[in-house]
N, CA, C and O atoms as a printed pandas DataFrame, in Angstrom:
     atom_number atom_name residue_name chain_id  residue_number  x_coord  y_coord  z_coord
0              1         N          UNK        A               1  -22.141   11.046   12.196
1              2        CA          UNK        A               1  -21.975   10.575   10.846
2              3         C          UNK        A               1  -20.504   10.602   10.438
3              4         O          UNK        A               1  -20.005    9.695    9.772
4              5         N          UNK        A               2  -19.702   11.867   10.938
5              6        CA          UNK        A               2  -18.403   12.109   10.511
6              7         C          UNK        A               2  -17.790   10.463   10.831
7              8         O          UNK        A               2  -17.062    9.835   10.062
8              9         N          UNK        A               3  -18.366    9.920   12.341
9             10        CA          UNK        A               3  -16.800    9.111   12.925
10            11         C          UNK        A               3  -17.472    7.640   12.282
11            12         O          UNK        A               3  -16.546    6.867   12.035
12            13         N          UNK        A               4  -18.423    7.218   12.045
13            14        CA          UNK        A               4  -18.909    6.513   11.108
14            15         C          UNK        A               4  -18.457    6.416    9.964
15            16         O          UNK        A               4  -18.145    5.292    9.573
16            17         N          UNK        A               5  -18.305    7.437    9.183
17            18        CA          UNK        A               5  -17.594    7.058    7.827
18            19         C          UNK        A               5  -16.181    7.238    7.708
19            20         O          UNK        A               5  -15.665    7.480    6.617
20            21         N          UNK        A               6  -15.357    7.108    9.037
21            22        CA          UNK        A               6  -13.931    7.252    9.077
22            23         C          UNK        A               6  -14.086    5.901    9.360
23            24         O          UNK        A               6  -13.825    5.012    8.548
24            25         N          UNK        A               7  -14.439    5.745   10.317
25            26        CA          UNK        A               7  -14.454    4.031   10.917
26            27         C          UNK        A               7  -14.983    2.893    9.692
27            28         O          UNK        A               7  -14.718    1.720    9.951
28            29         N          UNK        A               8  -15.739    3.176    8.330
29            30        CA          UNK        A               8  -16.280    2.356    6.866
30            31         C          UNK        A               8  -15.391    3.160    6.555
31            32         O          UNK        A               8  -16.098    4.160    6.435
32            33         N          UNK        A               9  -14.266    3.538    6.305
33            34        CA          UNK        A               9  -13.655    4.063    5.430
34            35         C          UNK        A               9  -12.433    3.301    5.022
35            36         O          UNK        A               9  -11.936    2.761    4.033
36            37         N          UNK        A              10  -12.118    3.618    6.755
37            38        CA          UNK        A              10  -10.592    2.577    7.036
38            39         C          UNK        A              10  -10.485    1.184    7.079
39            40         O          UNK        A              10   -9.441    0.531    7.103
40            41         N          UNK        A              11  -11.843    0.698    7.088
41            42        CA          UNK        A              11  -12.155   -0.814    7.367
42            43         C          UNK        A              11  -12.193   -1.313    5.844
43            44         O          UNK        A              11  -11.534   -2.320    5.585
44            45         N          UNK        A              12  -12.972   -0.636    4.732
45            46        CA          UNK        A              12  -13.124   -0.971    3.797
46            47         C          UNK        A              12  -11.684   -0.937    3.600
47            48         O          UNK        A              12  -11.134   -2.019    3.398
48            49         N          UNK        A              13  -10.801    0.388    3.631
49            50        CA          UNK        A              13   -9.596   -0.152    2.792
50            51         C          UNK        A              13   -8.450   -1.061    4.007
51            52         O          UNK        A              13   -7.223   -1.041    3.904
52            53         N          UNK        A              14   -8.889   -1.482    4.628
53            54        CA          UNK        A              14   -8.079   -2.844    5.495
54            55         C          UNK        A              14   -6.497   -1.937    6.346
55            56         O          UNK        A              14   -5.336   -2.296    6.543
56            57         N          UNK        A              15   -7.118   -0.928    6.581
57            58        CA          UNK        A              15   -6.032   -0.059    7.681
58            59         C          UNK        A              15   -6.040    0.301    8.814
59            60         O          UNK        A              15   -7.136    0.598    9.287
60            61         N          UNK        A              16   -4.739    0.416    9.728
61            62        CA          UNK        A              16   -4.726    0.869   11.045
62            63         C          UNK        A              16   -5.052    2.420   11.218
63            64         O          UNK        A              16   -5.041    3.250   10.309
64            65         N          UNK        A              17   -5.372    2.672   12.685
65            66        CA          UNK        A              17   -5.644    3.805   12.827
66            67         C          UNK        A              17   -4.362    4.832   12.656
67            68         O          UNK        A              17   -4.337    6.045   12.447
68            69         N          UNK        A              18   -3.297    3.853   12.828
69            70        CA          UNK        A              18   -1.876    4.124   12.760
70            71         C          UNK        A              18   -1.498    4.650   11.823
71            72         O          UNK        A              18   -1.275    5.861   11.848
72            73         N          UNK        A              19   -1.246    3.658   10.342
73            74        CA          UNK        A              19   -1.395    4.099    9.156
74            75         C          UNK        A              19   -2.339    5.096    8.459
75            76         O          UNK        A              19   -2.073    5.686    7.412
76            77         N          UNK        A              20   -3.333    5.196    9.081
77            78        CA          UNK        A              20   -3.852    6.458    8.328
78            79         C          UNK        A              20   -3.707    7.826    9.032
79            80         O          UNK        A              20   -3.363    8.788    8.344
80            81         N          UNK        A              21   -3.852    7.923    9.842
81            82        CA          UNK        A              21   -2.527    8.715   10.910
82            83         C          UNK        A              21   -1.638    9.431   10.493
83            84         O          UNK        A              21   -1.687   10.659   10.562
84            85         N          UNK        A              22   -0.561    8.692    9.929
85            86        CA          UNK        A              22    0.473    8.600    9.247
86            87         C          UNK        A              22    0.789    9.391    8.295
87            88         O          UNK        A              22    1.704   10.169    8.028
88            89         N          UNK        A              23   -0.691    8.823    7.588
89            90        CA          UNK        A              23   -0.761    9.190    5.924
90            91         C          UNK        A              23   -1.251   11.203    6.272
91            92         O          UNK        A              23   -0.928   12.088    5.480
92            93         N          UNK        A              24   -2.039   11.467    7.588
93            94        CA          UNK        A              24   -2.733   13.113    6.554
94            95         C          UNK        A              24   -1.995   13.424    8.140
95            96         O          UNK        A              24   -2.707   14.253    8.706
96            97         N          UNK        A              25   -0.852   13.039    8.990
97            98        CA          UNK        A              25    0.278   13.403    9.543
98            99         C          UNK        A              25    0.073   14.467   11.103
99           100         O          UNK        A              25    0.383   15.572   11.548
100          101         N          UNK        A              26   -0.789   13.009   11.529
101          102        CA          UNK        A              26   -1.783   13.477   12.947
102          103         C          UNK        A              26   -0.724   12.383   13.981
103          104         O          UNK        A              26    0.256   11.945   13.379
104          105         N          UNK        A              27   -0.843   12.046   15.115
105          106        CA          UNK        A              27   -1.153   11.631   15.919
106          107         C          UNK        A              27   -1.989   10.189   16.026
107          108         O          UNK        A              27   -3.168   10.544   16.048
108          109         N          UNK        A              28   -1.944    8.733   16.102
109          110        CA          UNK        A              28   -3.042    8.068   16.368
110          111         C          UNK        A              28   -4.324    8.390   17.503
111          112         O          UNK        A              28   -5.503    8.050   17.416
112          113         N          UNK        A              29   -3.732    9.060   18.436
113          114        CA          UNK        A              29   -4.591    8.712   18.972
114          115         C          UNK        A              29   -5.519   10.459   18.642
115          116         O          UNK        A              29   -6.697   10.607   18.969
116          117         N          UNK        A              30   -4.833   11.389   18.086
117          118        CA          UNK        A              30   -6.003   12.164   17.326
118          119         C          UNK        A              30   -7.121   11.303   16.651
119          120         O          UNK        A              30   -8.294   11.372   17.019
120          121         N          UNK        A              31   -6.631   10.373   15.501
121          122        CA          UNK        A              31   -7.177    9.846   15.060
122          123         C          UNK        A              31   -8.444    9.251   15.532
123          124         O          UNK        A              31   -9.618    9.453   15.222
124          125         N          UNK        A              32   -7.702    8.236   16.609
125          126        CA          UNK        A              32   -8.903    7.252   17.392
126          127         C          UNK        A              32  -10.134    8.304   18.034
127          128         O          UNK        A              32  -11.308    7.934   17.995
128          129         N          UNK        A              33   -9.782    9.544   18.580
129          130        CA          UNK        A              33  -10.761   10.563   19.029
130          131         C          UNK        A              33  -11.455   11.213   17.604
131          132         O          UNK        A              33  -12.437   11.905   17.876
132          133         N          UNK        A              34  -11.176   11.141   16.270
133          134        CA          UNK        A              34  -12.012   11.492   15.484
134          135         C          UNK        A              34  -12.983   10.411   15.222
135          136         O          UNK        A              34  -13.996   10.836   14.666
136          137         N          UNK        A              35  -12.978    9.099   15.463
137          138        CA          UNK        A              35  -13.711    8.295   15.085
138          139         C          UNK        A              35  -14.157    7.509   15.996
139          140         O          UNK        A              35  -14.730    6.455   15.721
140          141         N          UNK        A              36  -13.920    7.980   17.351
141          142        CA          UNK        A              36  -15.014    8.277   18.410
142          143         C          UNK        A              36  -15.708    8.813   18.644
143          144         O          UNK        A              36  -16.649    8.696   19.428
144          145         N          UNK        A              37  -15.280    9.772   17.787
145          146        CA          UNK        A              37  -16.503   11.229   17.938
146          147         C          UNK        A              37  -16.529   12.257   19.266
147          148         O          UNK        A              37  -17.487   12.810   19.806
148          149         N          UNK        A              38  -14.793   12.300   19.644
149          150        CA          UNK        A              38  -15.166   13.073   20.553
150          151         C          UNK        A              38  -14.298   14.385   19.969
151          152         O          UNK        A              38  -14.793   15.408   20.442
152          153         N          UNK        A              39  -13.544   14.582   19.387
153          154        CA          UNK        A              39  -13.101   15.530   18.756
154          155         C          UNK        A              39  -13.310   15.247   17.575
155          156         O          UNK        A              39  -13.695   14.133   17.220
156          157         N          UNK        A              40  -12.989   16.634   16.454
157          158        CA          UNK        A              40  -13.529   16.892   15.028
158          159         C          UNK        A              40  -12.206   17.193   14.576
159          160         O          UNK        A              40  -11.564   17.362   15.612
160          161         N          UNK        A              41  -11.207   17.402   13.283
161          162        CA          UNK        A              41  -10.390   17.718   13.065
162          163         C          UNK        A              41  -10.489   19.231   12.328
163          164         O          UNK        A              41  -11.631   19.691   12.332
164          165         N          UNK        A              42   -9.787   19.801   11.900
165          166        CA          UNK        A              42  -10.237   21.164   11.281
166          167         C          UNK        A              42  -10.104   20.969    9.606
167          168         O          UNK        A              42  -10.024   19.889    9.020
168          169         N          UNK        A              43  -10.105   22.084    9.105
169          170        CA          UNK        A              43  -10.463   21.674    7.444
170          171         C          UNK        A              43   -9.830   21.235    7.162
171          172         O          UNK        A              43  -10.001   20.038    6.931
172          173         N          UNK        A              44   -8.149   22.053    6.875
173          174        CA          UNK        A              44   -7.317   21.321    6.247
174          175         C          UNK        A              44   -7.361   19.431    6.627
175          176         O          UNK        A              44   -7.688   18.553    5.829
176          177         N          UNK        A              45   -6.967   19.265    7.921
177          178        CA          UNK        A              45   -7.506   18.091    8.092
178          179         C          UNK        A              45   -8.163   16.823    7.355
179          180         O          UNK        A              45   -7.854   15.647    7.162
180          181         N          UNK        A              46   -9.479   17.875    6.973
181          182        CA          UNK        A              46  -10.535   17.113    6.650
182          183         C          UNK        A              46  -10.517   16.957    5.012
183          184         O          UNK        A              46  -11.055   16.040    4.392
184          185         N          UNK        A              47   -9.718   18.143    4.403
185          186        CA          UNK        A              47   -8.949   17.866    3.023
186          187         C          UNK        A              47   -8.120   16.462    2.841
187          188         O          UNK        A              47   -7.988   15.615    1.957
188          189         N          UNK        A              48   -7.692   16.662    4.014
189          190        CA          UNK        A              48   -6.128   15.510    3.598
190          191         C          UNK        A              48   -6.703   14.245    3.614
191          192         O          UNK        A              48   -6.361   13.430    2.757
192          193         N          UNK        A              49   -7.930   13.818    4.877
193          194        CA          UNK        A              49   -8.583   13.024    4.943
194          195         C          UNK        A              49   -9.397   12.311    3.605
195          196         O          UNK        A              49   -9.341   11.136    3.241
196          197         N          UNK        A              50  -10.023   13.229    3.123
197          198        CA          UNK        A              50  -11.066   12.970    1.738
198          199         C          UNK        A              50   -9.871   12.708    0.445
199          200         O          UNK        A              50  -10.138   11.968   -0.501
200          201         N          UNK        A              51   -9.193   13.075    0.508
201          202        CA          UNK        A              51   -8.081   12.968   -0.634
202          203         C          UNK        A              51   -7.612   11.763   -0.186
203          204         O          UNK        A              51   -7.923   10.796   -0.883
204          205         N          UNK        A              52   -7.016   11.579    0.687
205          206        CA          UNK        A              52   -6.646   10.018    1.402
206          207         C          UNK        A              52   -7.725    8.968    0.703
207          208         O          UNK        A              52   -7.636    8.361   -0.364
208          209         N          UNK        A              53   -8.630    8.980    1.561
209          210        CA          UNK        A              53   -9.461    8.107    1.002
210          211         C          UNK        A              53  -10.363    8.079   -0.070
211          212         O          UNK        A              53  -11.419    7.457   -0.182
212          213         N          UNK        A              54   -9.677    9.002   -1.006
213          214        CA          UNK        A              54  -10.457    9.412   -2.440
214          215         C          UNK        A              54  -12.172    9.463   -2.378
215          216         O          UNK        A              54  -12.907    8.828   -3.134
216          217         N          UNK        A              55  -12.565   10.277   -1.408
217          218        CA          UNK        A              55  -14.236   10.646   -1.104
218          219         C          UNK        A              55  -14.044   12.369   -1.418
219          220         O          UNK        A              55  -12.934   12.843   -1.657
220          221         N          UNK        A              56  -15.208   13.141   -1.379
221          222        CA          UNK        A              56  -15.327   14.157   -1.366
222          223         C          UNK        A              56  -15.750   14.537    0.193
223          224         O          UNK        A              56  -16.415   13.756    0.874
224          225         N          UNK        A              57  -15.254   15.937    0.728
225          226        CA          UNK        A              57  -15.462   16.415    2.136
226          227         C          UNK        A              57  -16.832   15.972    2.395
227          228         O          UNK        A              57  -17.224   15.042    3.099
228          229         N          UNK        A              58  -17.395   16.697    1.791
229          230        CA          UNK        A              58  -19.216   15.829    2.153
230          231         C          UNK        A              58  -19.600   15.000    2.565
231          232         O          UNK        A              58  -20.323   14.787    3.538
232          233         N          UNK        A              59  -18.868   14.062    1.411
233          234        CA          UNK        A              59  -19.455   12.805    1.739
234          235         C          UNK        A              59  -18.562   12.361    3.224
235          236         O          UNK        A              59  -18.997   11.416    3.881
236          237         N          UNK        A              60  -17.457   13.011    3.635
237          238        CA          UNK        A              60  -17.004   12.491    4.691
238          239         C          UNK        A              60  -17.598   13.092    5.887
239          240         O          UNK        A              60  -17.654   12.504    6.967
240          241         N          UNK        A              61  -18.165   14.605    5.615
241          242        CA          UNK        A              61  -18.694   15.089    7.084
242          243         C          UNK        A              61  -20.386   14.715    7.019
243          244         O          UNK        A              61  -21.186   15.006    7.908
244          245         N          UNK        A              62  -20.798   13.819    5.416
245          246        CA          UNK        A              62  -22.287   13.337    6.220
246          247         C          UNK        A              62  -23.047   14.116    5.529
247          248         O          UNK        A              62  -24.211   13.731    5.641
248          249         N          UNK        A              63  -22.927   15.310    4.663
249          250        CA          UNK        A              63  -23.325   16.135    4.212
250          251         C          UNK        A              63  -24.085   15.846    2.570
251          252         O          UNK        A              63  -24.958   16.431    1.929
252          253         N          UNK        A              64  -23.409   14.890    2.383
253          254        CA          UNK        A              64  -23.923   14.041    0.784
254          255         C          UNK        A              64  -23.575   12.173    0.513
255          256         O          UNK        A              64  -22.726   11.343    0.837
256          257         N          UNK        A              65  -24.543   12.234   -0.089
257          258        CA          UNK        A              65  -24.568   10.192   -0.193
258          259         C          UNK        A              65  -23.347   10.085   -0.801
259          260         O          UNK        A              65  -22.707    9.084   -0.481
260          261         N          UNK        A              66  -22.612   11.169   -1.943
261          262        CA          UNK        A              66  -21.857   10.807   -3.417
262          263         C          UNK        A              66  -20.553   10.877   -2.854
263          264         O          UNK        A              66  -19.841   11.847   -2.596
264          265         N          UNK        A              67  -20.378    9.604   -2.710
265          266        CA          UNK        A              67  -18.847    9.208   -2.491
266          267         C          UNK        A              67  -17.546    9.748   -2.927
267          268         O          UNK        A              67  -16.577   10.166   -2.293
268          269         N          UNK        A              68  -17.844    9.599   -4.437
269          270        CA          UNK        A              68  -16.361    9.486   -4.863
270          271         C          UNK        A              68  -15.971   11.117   -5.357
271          272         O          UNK        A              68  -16.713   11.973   -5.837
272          273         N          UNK        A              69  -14.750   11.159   -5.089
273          274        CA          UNK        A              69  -14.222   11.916   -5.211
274          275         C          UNK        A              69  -14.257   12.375   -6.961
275          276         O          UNK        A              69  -14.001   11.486   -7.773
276          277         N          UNK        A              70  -14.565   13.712   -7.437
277          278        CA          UNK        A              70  -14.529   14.044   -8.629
278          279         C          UNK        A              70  -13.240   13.988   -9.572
279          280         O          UNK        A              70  -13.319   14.345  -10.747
């Protein structure tokens, strides 16, 4: 579920794996392995991620339907 809603995340907002990368200050090809699903990133991570794409952690690890960030 996690690499699923990285992969609708980045598509909806029309970005490279590069650029978002960039933005919470990984590696691409970390990236491309989170949304392959073969590695997981750790919290902080997964903070910078949900703030990035204005979702709540939940909703990014799969854990809740409610998108948007409070």
């Amino acid at each position: 579920m996690f690499s699923d809603n990285l992969l609708y995340l980045r598509n909806i907002k029309g970005l490279s794996q590069e650029q978002v990368a960039e933005a919470v200050g990984i590696s691409r090809q970390s990236y491309s392995k989170w949304e392959q699903g073969d590695t997981f990133p750790n919290i902080d991570k997964c903070d910078k991620l949900a703030k990035f794409y204005g979702v709540t952690a939940d909703y990014l690890l799969g854990l809740s339907q409610t998108r948007n960030h409070p």
